[in-house]
C-alpha positions as CSV (number, residue, x, y, z in Angstrom):
1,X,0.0,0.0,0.0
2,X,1.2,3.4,-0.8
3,X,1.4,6.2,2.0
4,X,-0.8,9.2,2.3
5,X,0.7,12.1,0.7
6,X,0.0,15.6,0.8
7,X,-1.2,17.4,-3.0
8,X,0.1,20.6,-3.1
9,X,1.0,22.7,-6.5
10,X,4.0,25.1,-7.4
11,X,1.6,28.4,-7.5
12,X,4.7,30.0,-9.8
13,X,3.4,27.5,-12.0
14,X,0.1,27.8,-11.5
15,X,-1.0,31.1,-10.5
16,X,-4.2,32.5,-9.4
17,X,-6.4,33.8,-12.3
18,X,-3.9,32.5,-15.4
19,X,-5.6,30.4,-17.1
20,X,-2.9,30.1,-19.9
21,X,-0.4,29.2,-17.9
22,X,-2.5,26.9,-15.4
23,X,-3.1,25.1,-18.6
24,X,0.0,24.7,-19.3
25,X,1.6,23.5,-16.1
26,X,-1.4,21.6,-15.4
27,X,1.1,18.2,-14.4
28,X,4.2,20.2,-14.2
29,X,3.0,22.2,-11.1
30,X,2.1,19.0,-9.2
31,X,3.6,17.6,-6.5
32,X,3.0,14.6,-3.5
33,X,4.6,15.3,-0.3
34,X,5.5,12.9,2.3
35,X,3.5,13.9,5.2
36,X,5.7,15.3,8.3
37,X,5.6,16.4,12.0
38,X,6.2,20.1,11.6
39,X,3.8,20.6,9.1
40,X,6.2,22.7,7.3
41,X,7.0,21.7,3.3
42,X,9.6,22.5,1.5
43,X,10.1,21.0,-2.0
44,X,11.1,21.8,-5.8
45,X,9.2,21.5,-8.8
46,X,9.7,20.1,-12.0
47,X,10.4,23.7,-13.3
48,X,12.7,24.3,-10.6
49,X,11.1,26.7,-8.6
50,X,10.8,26.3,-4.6
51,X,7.5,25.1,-3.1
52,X,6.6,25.8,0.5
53,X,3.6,25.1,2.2
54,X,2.3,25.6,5.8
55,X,0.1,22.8,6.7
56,X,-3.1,23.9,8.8
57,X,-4.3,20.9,9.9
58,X,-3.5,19.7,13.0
59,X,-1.7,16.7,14.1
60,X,-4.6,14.8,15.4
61,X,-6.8,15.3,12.5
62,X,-3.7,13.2,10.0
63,X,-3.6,10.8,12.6
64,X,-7.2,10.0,12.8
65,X,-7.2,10.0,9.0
66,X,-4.7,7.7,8.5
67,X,-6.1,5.4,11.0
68,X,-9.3,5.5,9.1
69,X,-7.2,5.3,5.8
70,X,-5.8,1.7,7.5
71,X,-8.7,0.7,8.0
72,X,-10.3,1.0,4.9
73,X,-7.5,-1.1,3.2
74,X,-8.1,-3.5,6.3
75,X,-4.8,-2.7,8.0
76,X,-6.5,-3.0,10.9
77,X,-3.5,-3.0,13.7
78,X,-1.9,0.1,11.8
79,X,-5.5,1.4,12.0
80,X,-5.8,1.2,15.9
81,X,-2.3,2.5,16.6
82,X,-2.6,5.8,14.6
83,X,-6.4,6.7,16.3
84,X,-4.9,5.7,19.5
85,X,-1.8,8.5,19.0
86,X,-4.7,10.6,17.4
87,X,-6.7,10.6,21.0
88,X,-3.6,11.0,22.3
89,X,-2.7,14.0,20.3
90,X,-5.7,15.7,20.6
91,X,-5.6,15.8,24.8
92,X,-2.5,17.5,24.1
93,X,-4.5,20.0,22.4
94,X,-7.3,20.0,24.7
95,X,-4.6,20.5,28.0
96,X,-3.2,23.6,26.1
97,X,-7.0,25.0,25.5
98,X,-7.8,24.9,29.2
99,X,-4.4,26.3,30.4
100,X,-4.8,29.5,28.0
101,X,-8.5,29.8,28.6
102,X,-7.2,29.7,32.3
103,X,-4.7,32.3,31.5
104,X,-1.4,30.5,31.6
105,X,1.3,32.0,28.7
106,X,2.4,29.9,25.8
107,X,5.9,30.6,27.7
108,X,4.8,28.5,31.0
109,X,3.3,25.8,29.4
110,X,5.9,24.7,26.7
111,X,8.5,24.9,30.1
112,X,5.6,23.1,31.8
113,X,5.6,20.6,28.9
114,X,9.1,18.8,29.4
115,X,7.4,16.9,32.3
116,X,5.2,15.5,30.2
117,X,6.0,15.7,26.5
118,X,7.7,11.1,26.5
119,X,4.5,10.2,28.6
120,X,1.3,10.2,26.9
121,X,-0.3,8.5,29.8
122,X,0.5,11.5,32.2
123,X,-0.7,14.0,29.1
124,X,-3.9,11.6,29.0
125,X,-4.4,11.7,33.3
126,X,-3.5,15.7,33.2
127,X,-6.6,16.3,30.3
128,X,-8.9,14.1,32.6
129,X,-7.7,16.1,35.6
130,X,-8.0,19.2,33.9
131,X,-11.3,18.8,32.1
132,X,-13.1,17.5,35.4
133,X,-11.9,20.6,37.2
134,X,-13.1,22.7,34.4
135,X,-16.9,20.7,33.9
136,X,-17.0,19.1,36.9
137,X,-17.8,15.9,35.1
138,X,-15.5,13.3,33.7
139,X,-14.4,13.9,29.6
140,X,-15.6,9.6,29.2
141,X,-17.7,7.3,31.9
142,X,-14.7,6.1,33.6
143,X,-16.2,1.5,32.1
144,X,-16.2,2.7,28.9
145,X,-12.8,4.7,28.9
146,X,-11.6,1.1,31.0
147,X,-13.0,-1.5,27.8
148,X,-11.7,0.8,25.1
149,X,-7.9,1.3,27.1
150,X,-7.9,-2.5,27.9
151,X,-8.8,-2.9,23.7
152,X,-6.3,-0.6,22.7
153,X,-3.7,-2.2,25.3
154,X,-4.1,-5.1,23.8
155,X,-3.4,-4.3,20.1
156,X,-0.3,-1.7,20.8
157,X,1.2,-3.8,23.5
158,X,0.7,-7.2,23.2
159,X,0.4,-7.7,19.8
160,X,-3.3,-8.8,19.2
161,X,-4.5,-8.7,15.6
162,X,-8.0,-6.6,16.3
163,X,-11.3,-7.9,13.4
164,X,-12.0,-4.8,11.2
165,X,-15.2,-4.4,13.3
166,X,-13.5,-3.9,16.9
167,X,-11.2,-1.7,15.3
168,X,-13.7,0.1,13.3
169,X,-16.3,0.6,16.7
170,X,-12.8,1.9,18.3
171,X,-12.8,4.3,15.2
172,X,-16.3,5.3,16.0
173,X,-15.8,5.6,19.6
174,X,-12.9,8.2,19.0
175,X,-14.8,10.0,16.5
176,X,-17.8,10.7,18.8
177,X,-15.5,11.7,21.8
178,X,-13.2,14.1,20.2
179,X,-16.0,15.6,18.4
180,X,-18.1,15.7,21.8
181,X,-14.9,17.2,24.3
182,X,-14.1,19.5,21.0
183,X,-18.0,20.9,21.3
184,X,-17.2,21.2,24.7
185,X,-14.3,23.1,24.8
186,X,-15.6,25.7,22.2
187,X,-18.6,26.3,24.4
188,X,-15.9,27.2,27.0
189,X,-13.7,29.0,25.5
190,X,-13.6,29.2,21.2
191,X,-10.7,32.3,21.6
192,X,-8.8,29.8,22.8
193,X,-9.5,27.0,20.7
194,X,-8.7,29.5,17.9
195,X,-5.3,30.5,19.3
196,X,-4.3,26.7,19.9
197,X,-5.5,25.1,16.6
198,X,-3.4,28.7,14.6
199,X,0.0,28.2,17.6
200,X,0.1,24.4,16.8
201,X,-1.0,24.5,13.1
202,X,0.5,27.2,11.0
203,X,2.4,29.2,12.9
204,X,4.7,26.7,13.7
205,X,5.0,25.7,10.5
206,X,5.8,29.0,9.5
207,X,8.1,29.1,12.3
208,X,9.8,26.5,11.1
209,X,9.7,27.7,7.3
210,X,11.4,31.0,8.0
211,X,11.1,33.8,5.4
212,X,10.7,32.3,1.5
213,X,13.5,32.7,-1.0
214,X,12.5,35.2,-3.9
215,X,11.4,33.8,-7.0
216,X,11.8,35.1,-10.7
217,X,9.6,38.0,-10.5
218,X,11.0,38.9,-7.0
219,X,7.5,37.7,-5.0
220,X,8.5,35.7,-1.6
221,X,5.4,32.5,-1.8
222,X,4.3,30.8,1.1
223,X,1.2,28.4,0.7
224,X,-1.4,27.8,3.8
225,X,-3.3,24.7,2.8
226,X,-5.7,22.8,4.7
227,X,-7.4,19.3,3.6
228,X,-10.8,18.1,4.5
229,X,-10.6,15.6,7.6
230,X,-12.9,13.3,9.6
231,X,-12.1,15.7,12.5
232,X,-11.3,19.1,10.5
233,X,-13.6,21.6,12.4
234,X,-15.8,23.9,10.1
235,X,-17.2,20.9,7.8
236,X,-20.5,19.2,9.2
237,X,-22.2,17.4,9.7
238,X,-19.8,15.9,12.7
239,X,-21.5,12.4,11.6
240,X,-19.2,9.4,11.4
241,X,-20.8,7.3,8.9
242,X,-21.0,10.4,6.3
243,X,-17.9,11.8,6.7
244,X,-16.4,7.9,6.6
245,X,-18.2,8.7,2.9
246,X,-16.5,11.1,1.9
247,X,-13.5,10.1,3.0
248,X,-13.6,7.0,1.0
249,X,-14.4,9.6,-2.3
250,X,-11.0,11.1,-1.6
251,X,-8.7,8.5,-1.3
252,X,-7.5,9.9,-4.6
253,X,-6.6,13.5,-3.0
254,X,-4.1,11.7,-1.2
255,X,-2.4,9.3,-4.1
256,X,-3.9,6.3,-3.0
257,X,-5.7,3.6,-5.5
258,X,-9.6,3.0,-5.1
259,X,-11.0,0.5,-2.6
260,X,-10.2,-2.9,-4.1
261,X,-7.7,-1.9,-6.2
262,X,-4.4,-3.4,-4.0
């Protein structure tokens, strides 16, 4: 199976509003990206000019979809372990929502972080803390959290080979509680959702960019791209089984062969 890769175009190529010369580059100003951390591209095109790209979505939402990705090819383990670090990922986010909504500097937490940062268990405990203090309620009924853990445990540490319909009701299952704590947190607090999804999305991809070299006609070009998700905000409906859908429409946005085709 081939991995996901990110579309992006050369937009020296193919600029905004010419259609000549959109026509044609039309191949020429194509390019597939291996997906990264940072979320910050660089890359040359065919006609030698330098691509960059700043990646908005955020780390949880790639996860998640290559999980659901796996899963659709019936790589089912490979399916489990990406929406388990995508869970995982996204408490991260949640923890750094309540601390700025609670007015704790972007300064304190990332020296707050180190404790942290190697134990995704003590990032998951902290988000349950955290969230309970903030709702005074529990983020997941403490049996259900306990059969999806032990399910999860199970596949990522002891090597059991999970059917395609355990792994697909723990795709569900993660689906409906991101998108539920997610509603949750806006309600709170959508300034700082806002703040977190830009500081760990684009900004620090542009951070790690730095400033664009020139190109012919002297203009510095820096792309902000963001792809359609199973957990990208702004798209409803927040439904799993239609946005699974879709999903499955778009396996070519990503350079990966139909359903059936491998």
């Amino acid at each position: 199976m081939r991995a996901m890769r990110l579309p992006v175009r050369c937009t020296e190529c193919y600029p905004l509003g010419d259609y000549r010369r959109r026509a044609e580059n039309e191949k020429a100003s194509r390019l597939r990206l291996e997906l990264r951390d940072d979320n910050a591209y660089v890359a040359t095109c065919p006609n030698d000019h330098e691509v960059r790209v700043s990646l908005m979505n955020l780390r949880y939402e790639l996860l998640f979809e290559s999980g659901i990705v796996a899963l659709l090819y019936r790589f089912n383990r490979e399916s489990v372990a990406s929406i388990a670090s995508a869970l995982e990922r996204f408490c991260e986010f949640g923890i750094r929502v309540l601390l700025r909504h609670d007015g704790v500097s972007p300064e304190q937490v990332e020296a707050a972080w180190q404790f942290v940062e190697n134990d995704s268990q003590r990032q998951l405990y902290a988000f349950a803390m955290m969230y309970l203090a903030a709702f005074k309620r529990p983020f997941v009924p403490p049996k259900q959290f306990e059969t999806m853990a032990s399910f999860r445990n199970g596949v990522i540490h002891k090597g059991k080979m999970p059917t395609a319909a355990k792994a697909m009701e723990y795709a569900r299952w993660v689906f409906d509680l991101v998108w539920a704590v997610y509603a949750e947190l806006e309600r709170l607090d959508e300034k700082a959702v806002d703040a977190i999804t830009k500081e760990l999305g684009v900004r620090a991809a542009q951070t790690k960019l730095g400033p664009p070299k020139p190109g012919k006609d002297g203009k510095r070009r820096t792309t902000m791209a963001k792809f359609p998700t199973m957990l990208t905000p702004g798209a409803p409906p927040r439904d799993f089984d239609r946005r699974l859908a879709d999903t499955k429409k778009r396996l070519d946005v990503w350079g990966l062969p139909p359903l059936g085709a491998i």
